[in-house]
C-alpha positions as CSV (number, residue, x, y, z in Angstrom):
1,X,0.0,0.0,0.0
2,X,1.4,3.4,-1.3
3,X,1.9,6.0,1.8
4,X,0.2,9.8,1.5
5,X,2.1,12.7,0.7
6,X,1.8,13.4,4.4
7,X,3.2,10.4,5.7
8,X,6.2,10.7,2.6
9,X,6.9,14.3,3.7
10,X,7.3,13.1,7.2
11,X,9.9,10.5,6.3
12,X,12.1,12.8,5.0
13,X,11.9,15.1,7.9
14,X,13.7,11.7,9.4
15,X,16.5,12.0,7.2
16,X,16.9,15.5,7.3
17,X,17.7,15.5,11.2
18,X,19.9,13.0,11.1
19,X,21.9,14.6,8.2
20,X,25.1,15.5,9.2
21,X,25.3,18.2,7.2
22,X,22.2,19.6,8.4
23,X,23.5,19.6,11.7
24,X,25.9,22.4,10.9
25,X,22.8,24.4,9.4
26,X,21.3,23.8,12.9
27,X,24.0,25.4,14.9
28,X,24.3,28.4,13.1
29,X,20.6,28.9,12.8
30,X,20.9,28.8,17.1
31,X,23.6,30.8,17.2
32,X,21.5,33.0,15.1
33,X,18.9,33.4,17.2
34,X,20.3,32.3,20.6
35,X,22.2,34.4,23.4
36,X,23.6,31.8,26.1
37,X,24.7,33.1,29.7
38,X,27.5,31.3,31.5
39,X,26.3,30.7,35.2
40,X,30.2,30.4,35.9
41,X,31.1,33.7,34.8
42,X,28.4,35.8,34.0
43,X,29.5,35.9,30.7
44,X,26.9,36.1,27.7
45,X,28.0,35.2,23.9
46,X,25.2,37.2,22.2
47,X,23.5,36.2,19.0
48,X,25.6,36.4,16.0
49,X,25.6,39.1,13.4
50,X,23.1,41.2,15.8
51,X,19.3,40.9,15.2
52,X,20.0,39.0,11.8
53,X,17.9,36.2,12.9
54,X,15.1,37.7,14.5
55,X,14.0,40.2,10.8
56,X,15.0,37.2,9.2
57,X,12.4,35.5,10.3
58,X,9.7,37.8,10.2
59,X,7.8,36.8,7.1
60,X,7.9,32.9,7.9
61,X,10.0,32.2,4.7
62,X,12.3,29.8,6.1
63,X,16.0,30.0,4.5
64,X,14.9,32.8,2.2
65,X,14.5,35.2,5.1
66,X,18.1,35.0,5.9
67,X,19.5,35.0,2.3
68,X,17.0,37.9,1.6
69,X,18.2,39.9,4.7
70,X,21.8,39.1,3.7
71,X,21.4,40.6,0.0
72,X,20.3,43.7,1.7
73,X,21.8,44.6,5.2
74,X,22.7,47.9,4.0
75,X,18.9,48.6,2.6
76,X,16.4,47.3,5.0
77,X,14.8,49.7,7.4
78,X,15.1,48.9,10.7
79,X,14.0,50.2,13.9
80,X,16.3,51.3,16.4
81,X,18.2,49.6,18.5
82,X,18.3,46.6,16.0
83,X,21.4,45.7,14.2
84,X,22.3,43.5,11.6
85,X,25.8,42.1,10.1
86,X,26.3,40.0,6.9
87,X,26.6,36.5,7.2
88,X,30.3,36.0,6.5
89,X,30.8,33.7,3.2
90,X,30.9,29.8,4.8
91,X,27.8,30.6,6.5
92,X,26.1,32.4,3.4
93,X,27.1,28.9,2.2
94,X,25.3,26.5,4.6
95,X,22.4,28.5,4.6
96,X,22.0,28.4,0.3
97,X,22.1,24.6,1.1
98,X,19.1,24.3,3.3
99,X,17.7,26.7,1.3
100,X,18.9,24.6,-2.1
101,X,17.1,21.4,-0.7
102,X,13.7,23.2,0.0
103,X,13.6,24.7,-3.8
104,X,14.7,21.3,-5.6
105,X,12.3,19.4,-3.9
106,X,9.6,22.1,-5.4
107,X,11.5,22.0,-9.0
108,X,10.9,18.2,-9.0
109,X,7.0,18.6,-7.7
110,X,5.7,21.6,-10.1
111,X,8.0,19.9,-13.3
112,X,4.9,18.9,-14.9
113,X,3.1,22.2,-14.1
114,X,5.8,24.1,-15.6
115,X,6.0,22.2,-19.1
116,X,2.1,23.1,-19.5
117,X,2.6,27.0,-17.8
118,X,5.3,28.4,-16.6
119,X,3.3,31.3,-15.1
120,X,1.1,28.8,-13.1
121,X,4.0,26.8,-12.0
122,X,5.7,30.2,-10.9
123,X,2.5,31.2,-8.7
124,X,2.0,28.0,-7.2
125,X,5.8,28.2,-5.7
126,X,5.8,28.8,-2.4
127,X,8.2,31.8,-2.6
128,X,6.1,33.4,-5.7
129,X,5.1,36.9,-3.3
130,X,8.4,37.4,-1.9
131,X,11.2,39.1,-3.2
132,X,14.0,36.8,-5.7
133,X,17.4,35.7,-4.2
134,X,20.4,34.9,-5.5
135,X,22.0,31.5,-4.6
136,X,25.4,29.7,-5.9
137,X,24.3,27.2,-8.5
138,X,27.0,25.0,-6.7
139,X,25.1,24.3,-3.4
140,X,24.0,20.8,-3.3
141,X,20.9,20.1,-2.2
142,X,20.8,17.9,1.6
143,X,18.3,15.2,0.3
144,X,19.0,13.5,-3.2
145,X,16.5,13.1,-5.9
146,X,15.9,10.0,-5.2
147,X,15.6,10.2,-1.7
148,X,12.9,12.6,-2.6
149,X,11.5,10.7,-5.1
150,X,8.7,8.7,-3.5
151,X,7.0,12.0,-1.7
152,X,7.2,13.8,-5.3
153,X,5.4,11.2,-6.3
154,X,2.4,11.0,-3.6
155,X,2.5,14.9,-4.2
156,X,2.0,14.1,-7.7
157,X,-0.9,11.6,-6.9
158,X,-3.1,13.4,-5.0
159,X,-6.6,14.9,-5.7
160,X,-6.3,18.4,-6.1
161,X,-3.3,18.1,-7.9
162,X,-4.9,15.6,-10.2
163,X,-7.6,17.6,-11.3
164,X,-5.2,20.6,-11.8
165,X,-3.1,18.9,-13.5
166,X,-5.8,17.2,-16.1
167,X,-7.7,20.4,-16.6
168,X,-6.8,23.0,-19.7
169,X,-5.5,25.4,-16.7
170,X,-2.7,26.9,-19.8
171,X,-5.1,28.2,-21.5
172,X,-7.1,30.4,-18.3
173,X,-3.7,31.8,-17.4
174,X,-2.0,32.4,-20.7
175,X,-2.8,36.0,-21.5
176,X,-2.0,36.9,-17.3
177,X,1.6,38.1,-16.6
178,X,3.7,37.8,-13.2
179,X,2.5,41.4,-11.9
180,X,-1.5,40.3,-12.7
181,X,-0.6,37.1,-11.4
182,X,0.9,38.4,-8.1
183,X,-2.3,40.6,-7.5
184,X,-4.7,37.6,-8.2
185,X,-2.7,34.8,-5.8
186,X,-1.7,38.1,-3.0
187,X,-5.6,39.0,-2.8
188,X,-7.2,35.1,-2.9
189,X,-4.3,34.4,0.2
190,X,-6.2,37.3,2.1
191,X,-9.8,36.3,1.4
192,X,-8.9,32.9,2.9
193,X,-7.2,34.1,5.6
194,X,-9.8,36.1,6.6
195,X,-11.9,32.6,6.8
196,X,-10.0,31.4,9.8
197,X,-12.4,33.2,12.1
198,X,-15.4,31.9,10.6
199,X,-16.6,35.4,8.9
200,X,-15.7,33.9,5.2
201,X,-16.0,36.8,2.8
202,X,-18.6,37.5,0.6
203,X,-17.3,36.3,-2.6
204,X,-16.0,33.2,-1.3
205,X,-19.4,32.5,0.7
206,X,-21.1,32.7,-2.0
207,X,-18.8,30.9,-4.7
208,X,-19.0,28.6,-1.8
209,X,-23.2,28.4,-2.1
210,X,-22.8,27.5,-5.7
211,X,-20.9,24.8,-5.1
212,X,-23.1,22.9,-2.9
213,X,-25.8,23.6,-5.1
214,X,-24.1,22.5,-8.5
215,X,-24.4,25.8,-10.0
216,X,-20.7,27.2,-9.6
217,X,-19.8,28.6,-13.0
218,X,-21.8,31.6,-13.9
219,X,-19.2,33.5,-15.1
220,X,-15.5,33.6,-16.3
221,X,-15.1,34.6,-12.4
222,X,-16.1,31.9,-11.2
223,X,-13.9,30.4,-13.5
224,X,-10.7,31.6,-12.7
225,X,-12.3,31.2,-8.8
226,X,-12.0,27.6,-8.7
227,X,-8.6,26.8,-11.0
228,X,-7.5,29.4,-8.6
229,X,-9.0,28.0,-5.6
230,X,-6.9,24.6,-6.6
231,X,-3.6,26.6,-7.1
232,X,-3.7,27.7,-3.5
233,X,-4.2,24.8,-2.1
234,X,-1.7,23.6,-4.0
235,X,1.2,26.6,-2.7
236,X,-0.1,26.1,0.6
237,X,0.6,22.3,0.7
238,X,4.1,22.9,-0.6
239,X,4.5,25.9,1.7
240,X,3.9,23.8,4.5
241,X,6.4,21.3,3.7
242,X,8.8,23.9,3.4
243,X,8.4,25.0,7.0
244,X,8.7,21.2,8.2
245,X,11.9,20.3,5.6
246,X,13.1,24.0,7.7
247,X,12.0,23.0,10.8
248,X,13.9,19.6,10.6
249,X,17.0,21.0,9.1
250,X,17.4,23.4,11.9
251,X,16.5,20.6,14.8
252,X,13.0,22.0,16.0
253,X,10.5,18.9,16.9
254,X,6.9,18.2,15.7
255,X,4.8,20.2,18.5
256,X,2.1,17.3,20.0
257,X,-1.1,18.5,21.9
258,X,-2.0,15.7,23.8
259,X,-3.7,14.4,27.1
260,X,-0.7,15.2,28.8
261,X,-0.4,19.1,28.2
262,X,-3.8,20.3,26.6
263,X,-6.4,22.2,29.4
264,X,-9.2,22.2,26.9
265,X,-10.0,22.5,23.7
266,X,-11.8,26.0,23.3
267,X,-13.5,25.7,20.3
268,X,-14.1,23.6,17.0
269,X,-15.6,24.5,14.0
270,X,-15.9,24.1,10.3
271,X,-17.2,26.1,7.7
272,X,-17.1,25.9,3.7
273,X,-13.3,27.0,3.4
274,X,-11.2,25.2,6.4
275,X,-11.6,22.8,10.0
276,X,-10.3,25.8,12.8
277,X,-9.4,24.3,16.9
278,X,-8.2,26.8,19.3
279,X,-6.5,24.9,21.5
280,X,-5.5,25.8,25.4
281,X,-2.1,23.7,26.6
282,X,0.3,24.3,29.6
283,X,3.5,26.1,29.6
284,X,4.7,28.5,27.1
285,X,6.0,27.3,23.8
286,X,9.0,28.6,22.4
287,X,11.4,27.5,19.5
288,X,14.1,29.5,18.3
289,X,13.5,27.8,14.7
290,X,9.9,29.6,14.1
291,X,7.5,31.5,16.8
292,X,5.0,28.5,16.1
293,X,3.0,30.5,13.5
294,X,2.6,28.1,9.9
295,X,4.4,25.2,11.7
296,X,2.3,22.1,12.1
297,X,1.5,20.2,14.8
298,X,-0.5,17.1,15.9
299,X,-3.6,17.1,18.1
300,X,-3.8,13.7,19.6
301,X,-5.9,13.3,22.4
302,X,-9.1,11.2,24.2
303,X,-12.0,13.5,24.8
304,X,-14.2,12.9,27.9
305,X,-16.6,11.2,25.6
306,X,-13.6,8.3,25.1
307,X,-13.5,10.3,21.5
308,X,-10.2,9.8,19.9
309,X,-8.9,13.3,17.5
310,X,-5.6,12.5,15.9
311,X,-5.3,15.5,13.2
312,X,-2.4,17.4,11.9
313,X,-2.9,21.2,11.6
314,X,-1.2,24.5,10.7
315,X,-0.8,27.0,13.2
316,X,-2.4,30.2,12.3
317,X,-2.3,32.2,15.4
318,X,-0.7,31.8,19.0
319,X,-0.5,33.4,22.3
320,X,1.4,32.6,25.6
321,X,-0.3,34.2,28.8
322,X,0.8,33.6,32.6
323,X,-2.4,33.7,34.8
324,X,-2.4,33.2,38.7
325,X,-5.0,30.4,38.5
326,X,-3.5,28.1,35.2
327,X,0.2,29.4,35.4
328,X,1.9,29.4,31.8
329,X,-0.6,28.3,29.1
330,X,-0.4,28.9,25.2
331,X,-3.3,28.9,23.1
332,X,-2.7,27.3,19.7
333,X,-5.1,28.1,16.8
334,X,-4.6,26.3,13.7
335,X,-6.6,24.7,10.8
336,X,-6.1,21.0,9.9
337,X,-4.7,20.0,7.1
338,X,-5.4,16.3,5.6
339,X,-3.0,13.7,3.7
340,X,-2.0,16.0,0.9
341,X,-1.0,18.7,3.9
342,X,-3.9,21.1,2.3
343,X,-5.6,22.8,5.1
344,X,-8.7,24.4,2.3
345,X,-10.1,20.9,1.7
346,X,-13.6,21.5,2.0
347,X,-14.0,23.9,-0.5
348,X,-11.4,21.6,-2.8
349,X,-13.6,18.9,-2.3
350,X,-16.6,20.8,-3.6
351,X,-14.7,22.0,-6.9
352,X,-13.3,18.4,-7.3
353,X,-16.7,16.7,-6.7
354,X,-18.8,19.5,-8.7
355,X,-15.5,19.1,-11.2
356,X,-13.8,22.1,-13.2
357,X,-15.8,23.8,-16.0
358,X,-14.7,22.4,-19.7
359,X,-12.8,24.5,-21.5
360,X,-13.1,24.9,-25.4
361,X,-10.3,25.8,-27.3
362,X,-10.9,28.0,-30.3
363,X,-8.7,28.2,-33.4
C-alpha cells in the first residue's frame, strides 16, 4: 500500500535530522537566534551578526528570510536599537544549502506544471510573493533526488493536484503576466485568511453556495475562482512542507497537543473553506527555529466522551499568557490539514466533486 504525501513528507523530515550536514545548518541557525549566559562567569556570547535572525524571520520564509536579509543589510529599514551584520561567506554557504534542498524538492513537484505554464508553475511556488534571491548554483541540495522521489510522487498523486493537472489550466492563465498574477494569488491568500475566524468573505461565501448547489460557473469569475482556488491549495501544501523540511533542518520537533499538556479545547468548528481548533495547553512554547505561526502540529488526544482526535494542523495564530490560577498556558489556533498537507479541503472537495468547467479551445 502506497503511503500519502503526508506520511512521505514526514519520512524525509527523518533523514533531514539525522543529516550530518544539516547539523551544521542547525547550529548556526541557534547561534543565530540564541544568546547563552554562563552561570560560571556571567558571561553572555550574544547572537551572531546582531538581530540578523530575528527580521530574518519575520515573514515565515524559512531559509529565504536569511538570504533575503543578507542581500540587503545595508537597505532594510530597521527600527532602532536593532542591528544586523552579513553572514560571512561559509555561512552564506550552509544557509543556500538548506535553502537549495527546499527549492529542488519544489522543481521536481511543479515539473509537470511548468511544461504546461510556466506562469502557473511560478505562482503555485511557495516563494512566488516574496522578493528573488540569488543562490550559488554550486550548493548541493541535503536530500537526493531519489531520496525525494517517493514524496514527489504521492504529491503528484493526489486529488487536487490531479484535477489541476488534467484540466486545460494553460489556456485560463496564458494572457495573465507575473504582476496580474501576483495581484490575483496576494488577494485570494487574504480572502482565505480572513476565513479562519469563521466570517468567510462575501465572494468566497457565495462561490461557496454554488458549489453545494451545482451551480458554480456563472461566469468567467467563477472560473478563474475555482482553477485558482486549486492553485492555492496547491502553494499552501508545498508551503507547508517547506516550513517542516526548515524546521527539521534546523532541529525543532513536531509540537504534539495531547492528554498530557492540553487544558481544553476551546472551540471547533468548520465552515465551507477550512476545520479551525483553538486549543488551550500548559506552559509556554517557544522555539528559536519559528514562533509557532505556519508550523504544524498534531492534536492527539481522548475526549471525555472516550473520543479519539488525531489530526495534523497548521498554526495560524498563538498566544502565551501567565495567569495566577493556570500558570503558563499557550493557546494554539490552527486549521487542519489532511493527507495532501492542504488545510482548504472543503472547498477543494466541492470544486473536485462538482469538477472544473470544460474548457473549449478555439482556433
Amino acid at each position: 500500500m502506497s503511503s500519502n504525501f503526508r506520511g512521505e513528507v514526514f519520512k524525509l523530515c527523518k533523514i533531514l535530522q539525522k543529516n550530518k550536514d544539516a547539523k551544521h545548518i542547525n547550529e548556526l541557525v541557534h547561534n543565530l537566534s540564541v544568546s547563552v549566559e554562563r552561570k560560571e562567569t556571567g558571561e553572555v556570547r550574544h547572537t551572531l551578526h546582531g538581530d540578523f535572525a530575528y527580521v530574518a524571520k519575520h515573514s515565515h520564509n524559512q531559509f529565504q528570510g536569511y538570504l533575503f536579509v543578507d542581500d540587503n543589510v545595508e537597505k532594510l529599514d530597521i527600527p532602532i536599537p536593532l542591528r544586523l551584520e552579513h553572514l560571512t561567506k561559509e555561512e552564506r554557504k550552509l544557509i543556500e544549502r538548506g535553502h537549495r534542498t527546499l527549492i529542488r524538492f519544489l522543481d521536481m513537484c511543479l515539473e509537470e506544471i511548468n511544461k504546461k505554464s510556466k506562469i502557473v508553475a511560478e505562482a503555485i511556488n511557495p516563494y512566488f510573493l516574496f522578493k528573488e534571491i540569488k543562490c550559488e548554483q554550486s550548493s548541493e541540495s541535503l536530500l537526493t533526488d531519489d531520496e525525494m522521489s517517493h514524496a514527489v510522487r504521492a504529491f503528484k498523486e493526489g486529488k487536487v493536484y490531479k484535477t489541476l493537472l488534467t484540466s486545460k489550466f494553460e489556456y485560463i492563465f496564458r494572457n495573465i503576466d507575473r504582476q496580474k498574477m501576483s495581484i490575483l494569488v496576494g488577494t485570494l491568500e487574504k480572502e482565505i485568511g480572513k476565513s479562519f475566524d469563521e466570517e468567510i468573505p462575501s465572494d468566497l461565501r457565495e462561490f461557496s453556495v454554488r458549489l453545494m448547489e451545482k451551480r458554480p460557473y456563472q461566469d468567467i469569475t467563477d472560473v478563474m475562482f475555482s482553477f485558482s482556488i486549486l492553485m492555492i491549495a496547491l502553494k499552501e501544501s508545498l508551503g507547508a512542507v517547506c516550513q517542516l523540511f526548515y524546521e527539521a533542518i534546523c532541529g525543532s520537533e513536531l509540537i504534539v497537543l495531547n492528554n498530557d499538556n492540553i487544558i481544553r479545547i476551546e472551540n471547533s468548528s468548520t465552515n465551507a473553506i477550512c476545520e479551525t481548533y483553538k486549543v488551550l495547553i500548559q506552559g509556554m512554547y517557544f522555539d528559536h527555529v519559528s514562533n509557532g505561526v505556519r508550523s504544524i502540529l498534531l492534536l492527539d488526544c481522548d475526549l471525555e466522551n472516550e473520543e479519539h482526535i488525531h489530526k495534523f494542523g497548521m498554526i495560524t495564530a498563538m498566544t502565551c499568557n501567565f495567569t495566577m490560577d493556570m500558570g503558563n498556558t499557550t493557546k494554539f489556533t490552527f486549521v487542519t490539514v489532511n493527507e495532501e498537507m492542504i488545510y482548504i479541503q472543503s472547498i477543494t472537495n466541492d470544486i473536485i466533486n462538482v469538477g472544473l468547467p470544460q474548457i473549449e479551445i478555439r482556433q
